[in-house]
C-alpha positions in Angstrom: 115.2 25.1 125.7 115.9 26.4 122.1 119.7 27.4 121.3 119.7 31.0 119.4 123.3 30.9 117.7 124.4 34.7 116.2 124.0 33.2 112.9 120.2 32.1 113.6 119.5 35.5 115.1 121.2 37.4 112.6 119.3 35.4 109.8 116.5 35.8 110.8 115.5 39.3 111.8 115.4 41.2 108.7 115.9 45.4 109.0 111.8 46.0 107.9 110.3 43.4 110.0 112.6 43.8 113.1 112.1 48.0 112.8 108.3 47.6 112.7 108.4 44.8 115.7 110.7 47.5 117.9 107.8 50.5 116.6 105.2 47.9 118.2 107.3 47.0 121.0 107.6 50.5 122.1 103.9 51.4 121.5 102.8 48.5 123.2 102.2 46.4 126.5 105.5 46.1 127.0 106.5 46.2 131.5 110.3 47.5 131.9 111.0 48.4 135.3 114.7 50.5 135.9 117.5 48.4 134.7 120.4 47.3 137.0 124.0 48.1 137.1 126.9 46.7 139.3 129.9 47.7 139.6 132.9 45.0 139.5 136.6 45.6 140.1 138.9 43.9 138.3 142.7 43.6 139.8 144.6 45.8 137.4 142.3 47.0 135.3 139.2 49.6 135.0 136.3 48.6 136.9 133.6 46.5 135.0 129.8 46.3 134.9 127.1 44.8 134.6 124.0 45.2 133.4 120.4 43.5 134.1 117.6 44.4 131.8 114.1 42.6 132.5 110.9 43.1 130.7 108.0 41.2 130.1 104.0 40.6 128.9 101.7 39.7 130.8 100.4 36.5 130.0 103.3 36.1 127.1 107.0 36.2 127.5 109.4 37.7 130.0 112.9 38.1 129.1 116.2 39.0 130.7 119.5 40.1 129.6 122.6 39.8 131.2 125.5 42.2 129.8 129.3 42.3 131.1 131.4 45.5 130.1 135.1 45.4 130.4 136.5 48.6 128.7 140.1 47.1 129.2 139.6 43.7 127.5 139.6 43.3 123.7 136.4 42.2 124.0 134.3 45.5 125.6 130.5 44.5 125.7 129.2 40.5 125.9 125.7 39.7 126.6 122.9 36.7 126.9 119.3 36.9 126.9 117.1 34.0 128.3 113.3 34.0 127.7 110.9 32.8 129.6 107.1 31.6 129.2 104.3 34.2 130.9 102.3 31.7 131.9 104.6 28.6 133.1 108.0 30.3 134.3 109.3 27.9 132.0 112.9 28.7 130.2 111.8 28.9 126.3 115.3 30.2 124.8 118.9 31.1 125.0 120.0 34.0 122.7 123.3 35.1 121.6 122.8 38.6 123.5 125.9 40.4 121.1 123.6 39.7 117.7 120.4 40.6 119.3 121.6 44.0 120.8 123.1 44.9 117.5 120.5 44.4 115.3 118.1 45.8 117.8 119.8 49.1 118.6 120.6 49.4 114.8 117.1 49.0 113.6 115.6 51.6 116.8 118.0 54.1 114.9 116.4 53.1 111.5 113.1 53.9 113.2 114.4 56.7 114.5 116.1 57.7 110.8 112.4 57.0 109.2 111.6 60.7 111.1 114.9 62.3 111.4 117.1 61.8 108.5 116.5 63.3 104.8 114.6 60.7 102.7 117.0 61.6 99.7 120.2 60.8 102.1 122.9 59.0 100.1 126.2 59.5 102.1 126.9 57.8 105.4 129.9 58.6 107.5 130.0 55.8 110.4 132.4 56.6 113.4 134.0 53.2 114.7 135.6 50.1 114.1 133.4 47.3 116.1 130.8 45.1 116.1 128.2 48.2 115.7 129.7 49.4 112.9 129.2 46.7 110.4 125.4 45.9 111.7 124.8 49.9 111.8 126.2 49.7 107.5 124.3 46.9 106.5 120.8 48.3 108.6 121.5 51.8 107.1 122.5 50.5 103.1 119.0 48.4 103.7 116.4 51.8 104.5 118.3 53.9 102.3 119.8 54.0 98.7 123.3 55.1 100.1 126.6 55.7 97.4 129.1 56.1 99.9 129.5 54.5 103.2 133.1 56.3 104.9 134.2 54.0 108.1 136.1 57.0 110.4 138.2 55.1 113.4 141.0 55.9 115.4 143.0 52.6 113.4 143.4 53.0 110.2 144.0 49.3 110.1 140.4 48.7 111.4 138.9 51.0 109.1 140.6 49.3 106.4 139.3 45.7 107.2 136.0 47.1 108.0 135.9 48.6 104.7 136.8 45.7 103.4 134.9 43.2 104.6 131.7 45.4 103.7 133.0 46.4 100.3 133.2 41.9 100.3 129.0 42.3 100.8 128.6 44.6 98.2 128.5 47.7 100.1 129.9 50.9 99.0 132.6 51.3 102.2 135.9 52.9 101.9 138.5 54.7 104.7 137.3 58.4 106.3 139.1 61.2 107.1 137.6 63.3 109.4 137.0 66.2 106.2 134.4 63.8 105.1 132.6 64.4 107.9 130.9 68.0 106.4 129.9 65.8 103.4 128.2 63.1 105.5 124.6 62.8 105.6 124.1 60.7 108.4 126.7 60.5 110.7 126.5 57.5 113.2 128.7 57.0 116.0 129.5 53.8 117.5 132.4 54.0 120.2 133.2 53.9 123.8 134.5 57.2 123.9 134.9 59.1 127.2 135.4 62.6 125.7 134.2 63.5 122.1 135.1 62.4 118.6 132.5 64.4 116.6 133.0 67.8 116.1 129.8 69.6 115.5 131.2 72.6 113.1 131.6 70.2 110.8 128.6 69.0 110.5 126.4 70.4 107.3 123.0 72.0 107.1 120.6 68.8 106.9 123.1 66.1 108.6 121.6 63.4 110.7 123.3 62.2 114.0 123.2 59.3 115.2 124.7 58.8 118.7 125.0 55.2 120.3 127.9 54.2 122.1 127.2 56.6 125.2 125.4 54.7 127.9 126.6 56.1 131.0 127.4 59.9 132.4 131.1 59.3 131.9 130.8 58.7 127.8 130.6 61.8 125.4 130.7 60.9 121.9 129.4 64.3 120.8 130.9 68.1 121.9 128.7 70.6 122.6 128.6 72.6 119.1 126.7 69.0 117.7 123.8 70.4 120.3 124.3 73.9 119.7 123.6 73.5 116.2 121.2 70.9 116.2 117.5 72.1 115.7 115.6 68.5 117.1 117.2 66.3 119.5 115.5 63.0 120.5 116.4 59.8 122.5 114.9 56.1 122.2 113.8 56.9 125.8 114.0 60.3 127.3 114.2 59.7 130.2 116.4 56.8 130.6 118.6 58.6 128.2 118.9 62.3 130.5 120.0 60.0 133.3 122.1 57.4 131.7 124.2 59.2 128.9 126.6 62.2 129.1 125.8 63.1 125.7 122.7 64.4 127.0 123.4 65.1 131.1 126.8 67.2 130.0 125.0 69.3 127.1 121.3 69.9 129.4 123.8 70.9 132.1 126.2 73.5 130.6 123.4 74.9 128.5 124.6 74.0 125.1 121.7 71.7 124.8 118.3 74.0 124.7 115.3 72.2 126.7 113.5 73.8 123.6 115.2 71.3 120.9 114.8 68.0 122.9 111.6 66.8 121.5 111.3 63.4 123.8 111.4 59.7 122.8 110.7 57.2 120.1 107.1 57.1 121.2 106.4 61.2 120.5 108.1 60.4 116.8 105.9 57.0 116.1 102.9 57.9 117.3 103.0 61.8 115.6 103.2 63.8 118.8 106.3 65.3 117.0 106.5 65.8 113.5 110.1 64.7 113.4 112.0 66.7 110.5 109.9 69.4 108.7 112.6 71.3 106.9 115.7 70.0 104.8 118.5 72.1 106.4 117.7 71.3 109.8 120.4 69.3 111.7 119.3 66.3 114.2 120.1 63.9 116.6 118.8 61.1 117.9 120.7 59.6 121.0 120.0 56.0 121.7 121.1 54.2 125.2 119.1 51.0 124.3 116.0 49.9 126.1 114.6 46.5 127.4 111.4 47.0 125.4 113.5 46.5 122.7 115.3 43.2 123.2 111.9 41.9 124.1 110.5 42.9 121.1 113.0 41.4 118.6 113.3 38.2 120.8 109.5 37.8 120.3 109.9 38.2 116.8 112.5 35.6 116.5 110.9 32.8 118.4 107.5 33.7 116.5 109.4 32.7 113.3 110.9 29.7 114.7 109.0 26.3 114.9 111.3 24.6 117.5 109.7 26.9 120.3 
């Protein structure tokens, strides 16, 4: 069975290739019946979870991930993913589950920001300090000719090394305050927040939102003026999303969220049910809540490039 380090995943999936192999993997053959969640208490602490996320092809590959979430330990979110052969049951791979869920949640925004986001968008305003952050800057500096990338977080220490440490890759990073959200032009958010930390009257005509780190009905990343003002709302998966996230269940609830502005999934922007943006000033947001499609899609993609499998 072939070892997939974060360094060998994070080599080789590059931000084109991997968006256009999570386009296909949503478009496609792909079999992804309802994740699975389990509760698990933890003496002293907030309970954990976790999470079981199988899909396959027929006749090709079926994979499974494993993911653990601890919001107490330093260490939130960790995560595996085995893949298997369609035909055999045999075990093909071991992947580092953290690398593959970041760059494939970061590039089904990117697909997502292909239809949303102003082509001409130069100013990125990223909301969080973790692992996300720096995969969402890279993915985001590589689809679009960015001049500013402002890290917002609730350390300023954090902010500071991210900064750093992306300014170090030739990025244009630097400390936020929250003023520079009104200047942003995409604004991503990348936390575990339970109550929000975007404020949608600052947004400006024309902003794109990004909204990720919600993945359960207890999470709000976004208040309800974001969806008040927004003029298209989308998820990677609609559904999964209006059941999983309170960023969408909170907003469709109270009203603040218009059925009339959700325009569906991924698949209604890639395959042109929806236009996607048609006007400059509109504001839009896309909330992502990660799919198993997806994992299957970029794990296919790496073991197709590898010559050990």
């Amino acid at each position: 069975m072939r070892l997939f380090s974060a360094a060998d995943v994070h080599n080789a999936l590059d931000w084109p290739t991997l968006i256009d192999a999570i386009r296909e993997g949503i478009v496609g053959d792909i079999a992804v019946p309802l994740r699975q969640r389990h509760d698990i208490p933890v003496p002293g602490q907030a309970d954990a979870a976790l999470l079981v996320m199988p899909a396959w092809q027929a006749g090709r590959l079926i994979g499974v991930k494993l993911v653990t979430f601890f919001p107490d330990a330093e260490r939130r979110i960790n995560a595996a993913y085995i893949v298997f052969d369609g035909r055999s049951g045999e075990a093909l791979a071991l992947v580092d589950g953290e690398e593959l869920t970041a760059k494939r949640t970061a590039a089904s925004s990117l697909l997502a920001a292909r239809h949303l986001a102003r082509h001409d968008a130069s100013r990125l305003l990223i909301v969080g300090t973790g692992r996300l952050a720096e995969e969402f800057a890279a993915g985001y500096a590589a689809s679009f000719a960015l001049s500013d990338i402002a890290i917002l977080g609730r350390s300023p220490e954090r902010a500071a090394a991210l900064a750093e440490d992306l300014r170090g890759r030739g990025l244009p990073a630097r400390v936020a305050a929250e003023a520079d959200i009104a200047e942003a032009d995409i604004v991503v958010c990348v936390t575990s927040a339970t109550s929000p930390v975007l404020a949608g009257r600052l947004l400006k005509p024309g902003a794109h939102v990004d909204l990720v780190g919600s993945f359960q009905p207890g999470m709000r990343e976004a208040d309800d003026d974001v969806f008040r003002r927004a003029d298209l709302v989308f998820a990677d998966f609609a559904d999964a999303a209006r059941r999983e996230s309170g960023d969408l269940i909170d907003p469709l609830a109270s009203g603040a969220l218009d059925e009339a502005k959700f325009g569906g999934g991924l698949v209604d922007l890639v395959t042109g049910r929806h236009p996607g943006r048609t006007d400059d000033r509109q504001i839009s947001v896309f909330k992502s809540v990660g799919h198993a499609s997806e994992d299957l899609a970029a794990a296919s993609l790496l073991l197709s490039a590898d010559p050990g499998v």
